[in-house]
C-alpha positions in Angstrom: 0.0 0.0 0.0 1.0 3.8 -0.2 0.4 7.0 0.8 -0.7 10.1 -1.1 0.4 13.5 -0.1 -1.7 16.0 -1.7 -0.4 19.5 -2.1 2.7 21.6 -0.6 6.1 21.6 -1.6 7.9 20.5 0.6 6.8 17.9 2.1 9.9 16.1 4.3 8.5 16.7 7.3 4.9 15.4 6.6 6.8 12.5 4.6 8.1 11.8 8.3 5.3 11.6 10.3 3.5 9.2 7.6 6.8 7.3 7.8 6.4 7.0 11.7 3.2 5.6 11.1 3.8 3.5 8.1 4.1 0.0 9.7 0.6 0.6 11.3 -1.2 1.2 8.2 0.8 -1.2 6.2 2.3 1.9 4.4 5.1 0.9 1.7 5.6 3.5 -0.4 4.6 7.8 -0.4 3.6 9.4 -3.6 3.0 12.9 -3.8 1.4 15.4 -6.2 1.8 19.1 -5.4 -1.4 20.2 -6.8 0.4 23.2 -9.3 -0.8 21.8 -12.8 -4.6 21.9 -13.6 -3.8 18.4 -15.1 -3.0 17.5 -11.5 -6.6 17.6 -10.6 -8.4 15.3 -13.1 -5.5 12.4 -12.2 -7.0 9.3 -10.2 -6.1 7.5 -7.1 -4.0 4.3 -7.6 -5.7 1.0 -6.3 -2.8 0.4 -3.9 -3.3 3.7 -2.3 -4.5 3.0 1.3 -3.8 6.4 3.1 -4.0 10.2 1.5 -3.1 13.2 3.5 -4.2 16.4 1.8 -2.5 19.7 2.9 -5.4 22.0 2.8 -3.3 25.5 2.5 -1.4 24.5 -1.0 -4.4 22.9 -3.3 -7.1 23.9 -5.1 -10.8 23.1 -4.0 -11.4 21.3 -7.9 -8.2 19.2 -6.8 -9.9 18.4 -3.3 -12.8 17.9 -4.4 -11.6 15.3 -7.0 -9.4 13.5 -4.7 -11.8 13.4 -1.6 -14.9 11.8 -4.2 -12.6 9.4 -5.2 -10.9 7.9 -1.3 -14.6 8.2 -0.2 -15.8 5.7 -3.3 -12.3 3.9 -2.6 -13.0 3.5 1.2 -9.9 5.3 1.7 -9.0 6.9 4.5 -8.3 10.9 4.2 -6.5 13.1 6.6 -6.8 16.8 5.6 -4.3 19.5 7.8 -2.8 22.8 7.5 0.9 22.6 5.8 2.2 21.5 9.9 3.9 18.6 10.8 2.7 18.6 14.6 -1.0 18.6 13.0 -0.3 16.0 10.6 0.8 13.8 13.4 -1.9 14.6 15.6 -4.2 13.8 12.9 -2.6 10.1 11.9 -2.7 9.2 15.4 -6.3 10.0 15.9 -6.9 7.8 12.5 -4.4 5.0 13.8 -6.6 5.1 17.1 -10.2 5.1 15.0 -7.9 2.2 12.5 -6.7 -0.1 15.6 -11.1 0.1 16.9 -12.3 -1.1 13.9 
């Protein structure tokens, strides 16, 4: 499976919290599209995507919009934060404790 970080530029730090993280989601691999070409927000979801993390601050609503239709049809879990690494982490722990109830 892999991760999908949508939006920002640079993205190391949010790339390090999903790492922390990886082994409890079964995460493998992270892709990442920053959301700058128009192209960027007609592109699908791969089937072995099993996480996406959208930084709301550096993408467009068409691109949300596109990307959260397709995890919800997917049954893939989405995490949307602000471009912070703390609130990334706060908000993969809250889905690893929702993920670990289920």
């Amino acid at each position: 499976m892999q991760a999908v970080i949508v939006g920002a530029d640079r993205i190391e730090a949010v790339r390090n919290e999903i790492l922390r993280v990886a082994d409890q989601f079964g995460i493998k691999g992270i892709d990442h599209w920053t959301g700058r070409k128009a192209s960027e927000s007609r592109r699908q979801l791969s089937h072995r995507t099993g996480l996406v993390v959208f930084m709301c601050d550096r993408a467009s609503h068409m691109l949300m919009r596109n990307v959260r239709k397709q995890a919800e049809e997917l049954g893939i879990p989405m995490v949307f934060c602000r471009h912070s690494a703390t609130e990334v982490r706060a908000r993969l722990d809250r889905l690893g404790q929702e993920f670990l109830l289920q």
